[in-house]
Each structure stands twice: as C-alpha cells, then as structure tokens.
Backbone as CSV, one residue per row, in Angstrom:
resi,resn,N_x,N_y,N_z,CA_x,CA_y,CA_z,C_x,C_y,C_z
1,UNK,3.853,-15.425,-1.080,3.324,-14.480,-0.098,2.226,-15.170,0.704
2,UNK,2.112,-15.106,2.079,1.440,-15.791,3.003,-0.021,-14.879,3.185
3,UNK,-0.971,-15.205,3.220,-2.574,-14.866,3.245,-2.354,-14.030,4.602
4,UNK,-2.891,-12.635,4.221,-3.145,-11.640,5.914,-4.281,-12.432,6.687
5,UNK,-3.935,-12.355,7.907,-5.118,-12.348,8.583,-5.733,-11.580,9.419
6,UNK,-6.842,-11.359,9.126,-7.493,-10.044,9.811,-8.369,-9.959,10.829
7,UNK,-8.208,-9.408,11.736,-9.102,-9.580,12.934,-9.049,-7.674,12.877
8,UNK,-11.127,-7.852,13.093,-11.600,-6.178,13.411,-11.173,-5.723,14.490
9,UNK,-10.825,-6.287,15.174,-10.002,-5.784,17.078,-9.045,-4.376,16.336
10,UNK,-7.664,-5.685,15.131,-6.864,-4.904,14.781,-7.001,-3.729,14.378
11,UNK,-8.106,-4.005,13.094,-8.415,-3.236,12.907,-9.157,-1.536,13.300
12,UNK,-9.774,-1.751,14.317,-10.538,-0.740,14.987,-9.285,-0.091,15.944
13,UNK,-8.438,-0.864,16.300,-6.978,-0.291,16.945,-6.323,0.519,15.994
14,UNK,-6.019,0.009,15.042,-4.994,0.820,14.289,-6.332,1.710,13.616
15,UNK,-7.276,2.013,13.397,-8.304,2.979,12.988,-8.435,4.452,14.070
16,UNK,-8.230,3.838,15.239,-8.295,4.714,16.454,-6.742,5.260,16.356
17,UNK,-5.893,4.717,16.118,-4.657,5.517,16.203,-3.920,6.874,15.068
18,UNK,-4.840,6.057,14.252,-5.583,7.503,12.624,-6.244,8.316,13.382
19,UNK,-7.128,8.318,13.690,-7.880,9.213,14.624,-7.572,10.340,15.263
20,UNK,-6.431,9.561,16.093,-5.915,10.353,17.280,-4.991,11.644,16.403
21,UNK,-4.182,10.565,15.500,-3.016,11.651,14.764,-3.831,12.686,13.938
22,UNK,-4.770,12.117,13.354,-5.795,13.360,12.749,-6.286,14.519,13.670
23,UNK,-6.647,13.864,15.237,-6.694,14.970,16.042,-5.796,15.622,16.386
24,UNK,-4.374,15.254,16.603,-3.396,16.450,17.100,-2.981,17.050,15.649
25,UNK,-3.381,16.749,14.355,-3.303,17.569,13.339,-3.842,18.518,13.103
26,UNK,-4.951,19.056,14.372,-5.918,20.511,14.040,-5.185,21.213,14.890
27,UNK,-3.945,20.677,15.687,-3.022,21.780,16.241,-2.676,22.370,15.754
28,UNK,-2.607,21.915,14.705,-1.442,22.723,14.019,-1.941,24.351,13.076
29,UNK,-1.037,25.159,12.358,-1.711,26.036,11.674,-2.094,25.843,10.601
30,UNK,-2.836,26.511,10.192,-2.948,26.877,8.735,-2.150,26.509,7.852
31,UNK,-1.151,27.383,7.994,0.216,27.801,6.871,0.637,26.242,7.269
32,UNK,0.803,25.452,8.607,1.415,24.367,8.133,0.464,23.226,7.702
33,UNK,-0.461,23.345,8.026,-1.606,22.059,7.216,-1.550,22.608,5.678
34,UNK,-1.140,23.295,5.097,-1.486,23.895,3.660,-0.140,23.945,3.077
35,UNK,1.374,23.760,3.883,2.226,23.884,2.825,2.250,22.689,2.373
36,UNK,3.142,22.988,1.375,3.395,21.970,0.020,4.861,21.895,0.057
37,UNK,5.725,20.752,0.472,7.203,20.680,0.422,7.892,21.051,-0.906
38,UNK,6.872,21.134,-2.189,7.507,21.279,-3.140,6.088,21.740,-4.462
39,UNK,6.368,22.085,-5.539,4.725,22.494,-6.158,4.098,20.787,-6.284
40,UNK,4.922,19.921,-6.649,4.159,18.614,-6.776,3.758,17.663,-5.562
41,UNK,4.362,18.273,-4.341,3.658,17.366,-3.620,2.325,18.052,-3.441
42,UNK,2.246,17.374,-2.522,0.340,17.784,-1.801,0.994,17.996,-0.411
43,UNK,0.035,18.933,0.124,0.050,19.266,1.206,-0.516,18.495,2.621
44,UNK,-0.983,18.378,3.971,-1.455,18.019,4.913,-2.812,18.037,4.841
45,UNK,-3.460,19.035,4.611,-4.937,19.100,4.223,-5.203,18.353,2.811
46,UNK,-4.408,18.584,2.038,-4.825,17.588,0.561,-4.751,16.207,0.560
47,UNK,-3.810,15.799,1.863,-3.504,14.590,2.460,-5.067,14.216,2.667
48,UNK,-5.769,14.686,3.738,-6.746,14.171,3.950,-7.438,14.317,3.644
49,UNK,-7.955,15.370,2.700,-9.104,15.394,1.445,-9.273,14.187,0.413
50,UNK,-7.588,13.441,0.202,-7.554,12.513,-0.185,-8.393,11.578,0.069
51,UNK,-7.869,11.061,1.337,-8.285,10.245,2.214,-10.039,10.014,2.388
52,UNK,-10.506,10.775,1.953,-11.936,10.957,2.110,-12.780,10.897,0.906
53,UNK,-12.223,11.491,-0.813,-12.531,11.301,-1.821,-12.807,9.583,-1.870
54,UNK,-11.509,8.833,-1.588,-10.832,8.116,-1.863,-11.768,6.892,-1.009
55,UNK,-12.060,7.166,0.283,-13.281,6.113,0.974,-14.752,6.694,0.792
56,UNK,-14.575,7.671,0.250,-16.058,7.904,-0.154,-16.309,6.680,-1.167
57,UNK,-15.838,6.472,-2.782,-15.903,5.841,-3.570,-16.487,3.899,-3.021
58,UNK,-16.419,3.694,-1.414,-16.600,2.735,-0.893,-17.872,2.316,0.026
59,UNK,-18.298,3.952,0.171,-19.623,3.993,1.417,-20.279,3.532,0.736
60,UNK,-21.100,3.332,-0.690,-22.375,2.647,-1.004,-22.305,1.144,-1.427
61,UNK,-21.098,1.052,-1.514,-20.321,-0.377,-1.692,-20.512,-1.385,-0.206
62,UNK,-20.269,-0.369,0.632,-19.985,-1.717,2.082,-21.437,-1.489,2.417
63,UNK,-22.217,-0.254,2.309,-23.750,-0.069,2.721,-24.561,-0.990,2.167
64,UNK,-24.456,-1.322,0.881,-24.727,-2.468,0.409,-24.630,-3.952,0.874
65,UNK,-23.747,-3.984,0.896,-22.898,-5.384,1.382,-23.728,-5.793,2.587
66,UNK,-23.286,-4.869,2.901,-23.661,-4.686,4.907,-25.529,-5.510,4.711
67,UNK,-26.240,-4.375,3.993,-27.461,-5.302,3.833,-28.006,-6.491,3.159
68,UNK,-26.853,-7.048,2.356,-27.496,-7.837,1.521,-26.715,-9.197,2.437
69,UNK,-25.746,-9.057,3.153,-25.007,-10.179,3.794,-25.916,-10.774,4.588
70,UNK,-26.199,-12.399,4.851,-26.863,-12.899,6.026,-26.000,-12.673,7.045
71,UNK,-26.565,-12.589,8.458,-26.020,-12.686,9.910,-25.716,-14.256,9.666
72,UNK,-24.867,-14.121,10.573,-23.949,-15.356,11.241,-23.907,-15.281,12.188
73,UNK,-24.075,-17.029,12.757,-23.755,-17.263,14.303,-22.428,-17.288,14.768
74,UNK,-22.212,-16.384,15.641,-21.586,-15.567,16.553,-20.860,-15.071,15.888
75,UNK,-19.533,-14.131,16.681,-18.811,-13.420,15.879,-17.590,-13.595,14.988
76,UNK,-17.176,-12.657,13.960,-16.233,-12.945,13.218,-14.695,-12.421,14.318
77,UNK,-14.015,-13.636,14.477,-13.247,-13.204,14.954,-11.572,-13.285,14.234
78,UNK,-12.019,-13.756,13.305,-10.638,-13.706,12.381,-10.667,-13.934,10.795
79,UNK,-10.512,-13.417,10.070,-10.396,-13.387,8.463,-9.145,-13.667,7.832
80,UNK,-9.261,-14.992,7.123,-7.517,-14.967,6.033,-8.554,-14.282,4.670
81,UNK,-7.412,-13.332,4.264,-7.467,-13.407,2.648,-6.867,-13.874,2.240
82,UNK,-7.440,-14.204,-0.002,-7.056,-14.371,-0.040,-5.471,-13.949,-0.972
83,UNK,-5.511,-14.813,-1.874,-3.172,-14.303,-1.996,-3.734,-12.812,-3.204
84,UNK,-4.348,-13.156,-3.472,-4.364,-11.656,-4.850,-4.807,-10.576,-4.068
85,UNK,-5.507,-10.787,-3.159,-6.134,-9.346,-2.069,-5.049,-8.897,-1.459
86,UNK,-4.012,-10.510,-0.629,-3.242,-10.057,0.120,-2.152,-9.285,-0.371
87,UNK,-1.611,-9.857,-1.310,-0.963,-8.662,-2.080,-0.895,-7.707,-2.460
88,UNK,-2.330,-6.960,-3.195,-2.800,-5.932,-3.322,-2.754,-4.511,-1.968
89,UNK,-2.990,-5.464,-0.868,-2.754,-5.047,0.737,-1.635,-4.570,0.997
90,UNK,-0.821,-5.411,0.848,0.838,-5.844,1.597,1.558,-4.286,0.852
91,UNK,1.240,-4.463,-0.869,1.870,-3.459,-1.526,0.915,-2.010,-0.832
92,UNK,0.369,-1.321,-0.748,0.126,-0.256,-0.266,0.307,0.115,1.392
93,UNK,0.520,-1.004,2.346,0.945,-0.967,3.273,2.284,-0.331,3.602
94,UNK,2.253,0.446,4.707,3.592,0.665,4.917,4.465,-0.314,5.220
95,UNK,5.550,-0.045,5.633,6.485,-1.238,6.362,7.386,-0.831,7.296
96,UNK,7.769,-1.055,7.798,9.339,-0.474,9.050,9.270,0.850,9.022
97,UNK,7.921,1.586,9.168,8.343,3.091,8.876,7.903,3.590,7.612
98,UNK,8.274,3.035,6.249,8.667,3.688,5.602,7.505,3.234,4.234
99,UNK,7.048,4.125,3.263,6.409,3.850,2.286,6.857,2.903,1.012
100,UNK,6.747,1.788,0.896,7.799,0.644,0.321,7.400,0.464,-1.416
101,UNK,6.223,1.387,-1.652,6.291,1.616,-3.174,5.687,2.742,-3.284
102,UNK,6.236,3.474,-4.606,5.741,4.843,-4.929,4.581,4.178,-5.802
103,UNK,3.178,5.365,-5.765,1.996,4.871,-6.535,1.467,6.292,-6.968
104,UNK,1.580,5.716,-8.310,1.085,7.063,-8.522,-0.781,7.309,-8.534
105,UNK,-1.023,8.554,-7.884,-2.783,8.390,-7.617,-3.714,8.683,-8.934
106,UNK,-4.437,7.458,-9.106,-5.130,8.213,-10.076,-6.414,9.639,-10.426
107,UNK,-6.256,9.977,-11.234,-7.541,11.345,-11.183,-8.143,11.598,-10.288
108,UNK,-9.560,10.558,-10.528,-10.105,10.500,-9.725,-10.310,10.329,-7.865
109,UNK,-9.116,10.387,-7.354,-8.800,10.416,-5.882,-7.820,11.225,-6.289
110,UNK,-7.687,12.091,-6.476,-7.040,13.376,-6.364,-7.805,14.520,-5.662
111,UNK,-7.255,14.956,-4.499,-8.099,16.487,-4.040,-7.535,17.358,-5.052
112,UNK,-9.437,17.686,-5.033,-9.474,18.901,-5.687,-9.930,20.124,-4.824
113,UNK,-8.569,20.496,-4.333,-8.759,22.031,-3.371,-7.882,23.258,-3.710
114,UNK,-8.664,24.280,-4.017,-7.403,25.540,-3.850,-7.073,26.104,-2.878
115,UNK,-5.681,25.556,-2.397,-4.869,25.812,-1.134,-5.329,27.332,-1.043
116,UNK,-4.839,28.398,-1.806,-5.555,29.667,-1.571,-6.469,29.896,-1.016
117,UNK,-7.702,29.544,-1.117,-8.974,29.724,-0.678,-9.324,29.167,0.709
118,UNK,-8.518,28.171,0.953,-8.785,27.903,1.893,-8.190,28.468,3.299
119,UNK,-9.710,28.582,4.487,-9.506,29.284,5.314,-10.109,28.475,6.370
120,UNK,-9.796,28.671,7.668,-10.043,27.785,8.827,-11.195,27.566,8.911
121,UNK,-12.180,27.377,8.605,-13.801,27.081,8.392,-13.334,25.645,7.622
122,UNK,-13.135,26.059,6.198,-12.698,25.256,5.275,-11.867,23.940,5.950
123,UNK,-10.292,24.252,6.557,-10.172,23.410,7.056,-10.987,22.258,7.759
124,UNK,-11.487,23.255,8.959,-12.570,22.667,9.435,-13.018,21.720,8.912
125,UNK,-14.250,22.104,8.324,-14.401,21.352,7.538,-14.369,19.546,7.028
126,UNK,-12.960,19.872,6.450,-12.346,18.595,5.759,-11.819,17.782,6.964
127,UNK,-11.601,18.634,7.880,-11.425,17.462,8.636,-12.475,16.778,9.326
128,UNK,-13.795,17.616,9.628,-15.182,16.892,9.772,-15.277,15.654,9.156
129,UNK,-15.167,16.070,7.612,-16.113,15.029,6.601,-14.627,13.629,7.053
130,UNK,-13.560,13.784,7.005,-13.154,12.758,7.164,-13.066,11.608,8.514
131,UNK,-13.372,12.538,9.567,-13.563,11.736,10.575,-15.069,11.242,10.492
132,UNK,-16.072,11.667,10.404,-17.511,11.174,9.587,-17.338,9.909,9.061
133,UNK,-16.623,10.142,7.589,-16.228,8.797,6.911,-15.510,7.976,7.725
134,UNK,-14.599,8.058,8.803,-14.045,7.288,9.371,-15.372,6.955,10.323
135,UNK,-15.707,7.528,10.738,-16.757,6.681,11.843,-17.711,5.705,11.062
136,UNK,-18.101,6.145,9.827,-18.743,5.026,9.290,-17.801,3.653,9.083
137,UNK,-16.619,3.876,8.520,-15.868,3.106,8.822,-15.895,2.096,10.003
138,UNK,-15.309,2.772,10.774,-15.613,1.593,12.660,-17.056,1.048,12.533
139,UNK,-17.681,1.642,12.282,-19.155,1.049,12.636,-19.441,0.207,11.635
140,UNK,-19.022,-0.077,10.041,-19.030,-1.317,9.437,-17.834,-1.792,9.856
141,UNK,-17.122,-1.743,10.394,-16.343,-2.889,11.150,-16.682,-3.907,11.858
142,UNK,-17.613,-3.049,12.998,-18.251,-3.679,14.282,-19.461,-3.832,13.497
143,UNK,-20.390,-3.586,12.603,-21.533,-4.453,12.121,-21.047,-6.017,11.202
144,UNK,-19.818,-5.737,10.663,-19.329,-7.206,9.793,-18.958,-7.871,11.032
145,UNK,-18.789,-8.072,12.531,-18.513,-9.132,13.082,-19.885,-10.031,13.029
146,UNK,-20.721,-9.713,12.948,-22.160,-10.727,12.774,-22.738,-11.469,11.395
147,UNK,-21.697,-10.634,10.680,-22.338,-10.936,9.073,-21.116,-12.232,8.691
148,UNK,-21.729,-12.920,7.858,-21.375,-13.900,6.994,-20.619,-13.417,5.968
149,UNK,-19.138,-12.222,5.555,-18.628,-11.822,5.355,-18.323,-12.599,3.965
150,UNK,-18.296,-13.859,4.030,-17.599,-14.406,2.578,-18.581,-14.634,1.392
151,UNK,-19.607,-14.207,1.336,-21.160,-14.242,1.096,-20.984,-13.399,-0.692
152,UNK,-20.515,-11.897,0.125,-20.526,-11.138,-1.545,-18.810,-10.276,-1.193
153,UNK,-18.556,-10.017,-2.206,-17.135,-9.246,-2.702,-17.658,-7.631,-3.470
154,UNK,-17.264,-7.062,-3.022,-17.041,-5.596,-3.812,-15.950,-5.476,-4.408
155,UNK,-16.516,-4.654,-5.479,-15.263,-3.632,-6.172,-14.435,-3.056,-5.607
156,UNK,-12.973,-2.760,-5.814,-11.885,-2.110,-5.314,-12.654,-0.584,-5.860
157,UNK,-11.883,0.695,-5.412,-11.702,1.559,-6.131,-11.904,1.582,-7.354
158,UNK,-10.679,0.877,-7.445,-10.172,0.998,-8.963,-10.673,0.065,-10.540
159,UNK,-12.312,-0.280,-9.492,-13.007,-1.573,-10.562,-12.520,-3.105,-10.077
160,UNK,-13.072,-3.497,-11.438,-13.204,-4.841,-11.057,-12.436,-5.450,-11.384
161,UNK,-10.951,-5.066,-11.373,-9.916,-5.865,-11.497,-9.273,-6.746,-10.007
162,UNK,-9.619,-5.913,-8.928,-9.870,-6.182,-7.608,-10.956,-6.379,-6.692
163,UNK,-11.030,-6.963,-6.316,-12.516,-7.750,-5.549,-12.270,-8.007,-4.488
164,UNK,-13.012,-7.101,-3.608,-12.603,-7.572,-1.854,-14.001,-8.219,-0.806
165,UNK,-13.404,-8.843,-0.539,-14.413,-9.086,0.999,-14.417,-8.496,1.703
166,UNK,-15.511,-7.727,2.997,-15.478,-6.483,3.462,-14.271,-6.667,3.854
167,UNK,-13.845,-7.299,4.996,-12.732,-7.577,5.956,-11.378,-6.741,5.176
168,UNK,-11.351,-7.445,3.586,-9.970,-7.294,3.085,-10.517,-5.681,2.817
169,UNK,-11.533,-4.941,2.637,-11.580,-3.909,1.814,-11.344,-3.082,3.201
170,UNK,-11.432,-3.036,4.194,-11.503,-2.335,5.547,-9.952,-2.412,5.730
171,UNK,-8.685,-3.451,5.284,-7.688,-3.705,5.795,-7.490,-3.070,4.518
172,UNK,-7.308,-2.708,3.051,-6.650,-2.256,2.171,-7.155,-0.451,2.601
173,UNK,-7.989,-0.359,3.131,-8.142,1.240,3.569,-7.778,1.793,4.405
174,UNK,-7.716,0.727,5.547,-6.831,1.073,6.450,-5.273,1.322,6.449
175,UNK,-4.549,0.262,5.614,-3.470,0.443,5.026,-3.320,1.830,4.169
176,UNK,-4.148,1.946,3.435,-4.114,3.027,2.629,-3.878,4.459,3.838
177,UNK,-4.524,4.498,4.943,-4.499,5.295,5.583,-2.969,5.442,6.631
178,UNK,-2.477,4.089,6.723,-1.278,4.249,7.276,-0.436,4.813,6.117
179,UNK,-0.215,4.419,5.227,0.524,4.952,4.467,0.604,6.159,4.414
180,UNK,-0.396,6.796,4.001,-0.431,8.446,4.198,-0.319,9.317,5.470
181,UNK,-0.447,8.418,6.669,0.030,8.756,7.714,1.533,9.398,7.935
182,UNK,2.540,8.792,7.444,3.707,8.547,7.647,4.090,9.867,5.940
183,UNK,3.051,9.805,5.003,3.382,10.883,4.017,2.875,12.194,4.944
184,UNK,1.870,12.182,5.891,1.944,13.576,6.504,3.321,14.102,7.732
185,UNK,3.571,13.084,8.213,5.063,12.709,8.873,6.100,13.789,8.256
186,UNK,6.202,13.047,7.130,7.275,13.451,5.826,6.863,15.147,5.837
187,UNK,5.869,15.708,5.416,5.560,17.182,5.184,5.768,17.614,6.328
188,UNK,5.429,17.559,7.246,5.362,18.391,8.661,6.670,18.414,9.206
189,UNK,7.656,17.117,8.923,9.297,17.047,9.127,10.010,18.347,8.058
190,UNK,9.295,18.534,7.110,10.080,19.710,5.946,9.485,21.115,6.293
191,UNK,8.224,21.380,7.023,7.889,22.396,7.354,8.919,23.348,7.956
C-alpha cells in the first residue's frame, strides 16, 4: 500500500463539501432526519450525533498539539503518511461510492439519543454542535500549515494502538466523515 499524501487545500475542500450536505440536510423533516431504515440501523440525526461524539474525543488532543508544536518556515504544503496510518485511512475511507468495510462502532461513539424526544429545537441543536466541531476542525487545518507537524503524534480514538500526526488525524476524520456521508445517502434513499 502506497503512503497518502495530504495536502490541507484537500482537505478543507472535501470538509466544505460535508458542510454543504449537512446544510441541505436541515431541509429536510423531522420524521425523515429521525427514521431508522430498520430498529438496528441509526438514523440521519444519530448519523451526526455520531459524528460529533466521535471528533469531540479529538478537540483536546489537536488543541494540544496545536500548542506544543514549533512554527515552521513557511507553509505546509504537502504531507506523506506513514504505511500503518495510511492504512488505517484507506480502510475507513470510502471508495467508488461505496462503503468498502463494515465496522462495527464501538460504545463509546455511539449516539446516545432518544429519537422520541426529540423535537426541532433538539435537532437544531445537533446540528449546531456539529458544525461548531467542524469549524474547529478547518481552523486546525489552516493553523497546522505553519506548524512543524512531524514534531508530536496523538492518540487515535481508539488509544494508543494508533498514532497520528495532525495531518493524518484530520484525513482519518475526514474520511470518517465521508463515509457516513454516503451512510446518510443510504437512509434518505429508503425513506
């Protein structure tokens, strides 16, 4: 498997195109941000409650980073990872469309919401906190082009069996976010 290479351009492109689809997702209703194709899937809103549990676990991680990294002369304009990150990447990435491994989520990034209760405030809401987290997002994007990026590694999620450099941890979340892109696709096609 060949090392990704990452440039924040890409990144902040395909971040903005999450964005957008998150915005024409408050078109929609209620009843369809909240159904469930089946009792075990998750719904559109649990989709992105996900999504937000799930990069929360990362904000004091890159906030960190972010300060403890020296600046660098001029900007970062391209990142290889390397092969154990890239992999880690590649597999949660979508591909041609389509979600190319089933994963199952653990506990802890599981939304915890009762579809019942929830009411358009609520919605609201969740979709606030996740565009929030996404803006912090872009903005350690565009603060790691000055930083000396290869300096310190964070924890994945999932501990320290995975270790990313911001670059790779911004491209495995981002991925993470395409992926579920294309799972809200899937629900709103069965609606």
């Amino acid at each position: 498997m060949a090392n990704l290479v990452i440039t924040p351009e890409n990144q902040i492109q395909r971040l903005n195109t999450i964005l957008n689809t998150i915005e024409k997702l408050k078109l929609h209703s209620p009843d369809e941000l909240l159904y469930r194709p089946n009792p075990k899937s998750w719904s559109v809103i649990e989709v992105i409650e996900h999504l937000s549990v799930a990069y929360e676990i990362y904000v004091d991680k890159i906030d960190g980073a972010l300060k403890a990294l020296p600046e660098k002369t001029g900007e970062l304009t391209t990142f290889t990872s390397n092969w154990w990150q890239s992999f880690i990447i590649s597999g949660v990435k979508p591909k041609g469309g389509k979600r190319k491994l089933k994963i199952k989520t653990l506990k802890k990034f599981e939304p915890l919401l009762v579809l019942k209760k929830l009411d358009a405030a609520a919605i609201t809401a969740i979709f606030d906190r996740f565009e929030k987290l996404q803006l912090h997002l872009k903005n350690a994007i565009l603060e790691s082009r000055t930083k000396d990026v290869r300096k310190i590694r964070i924890n994945s999620g999932i501990g320290q069996i995975v270790k990313f450099y911001l670059p790779e941890s911004y491209e495995f979340l981002i991925a993470h976010m395409e992926r579920h892109m294309l799972q809200i696709t899937e629900i709103l096609k069965q609606k």
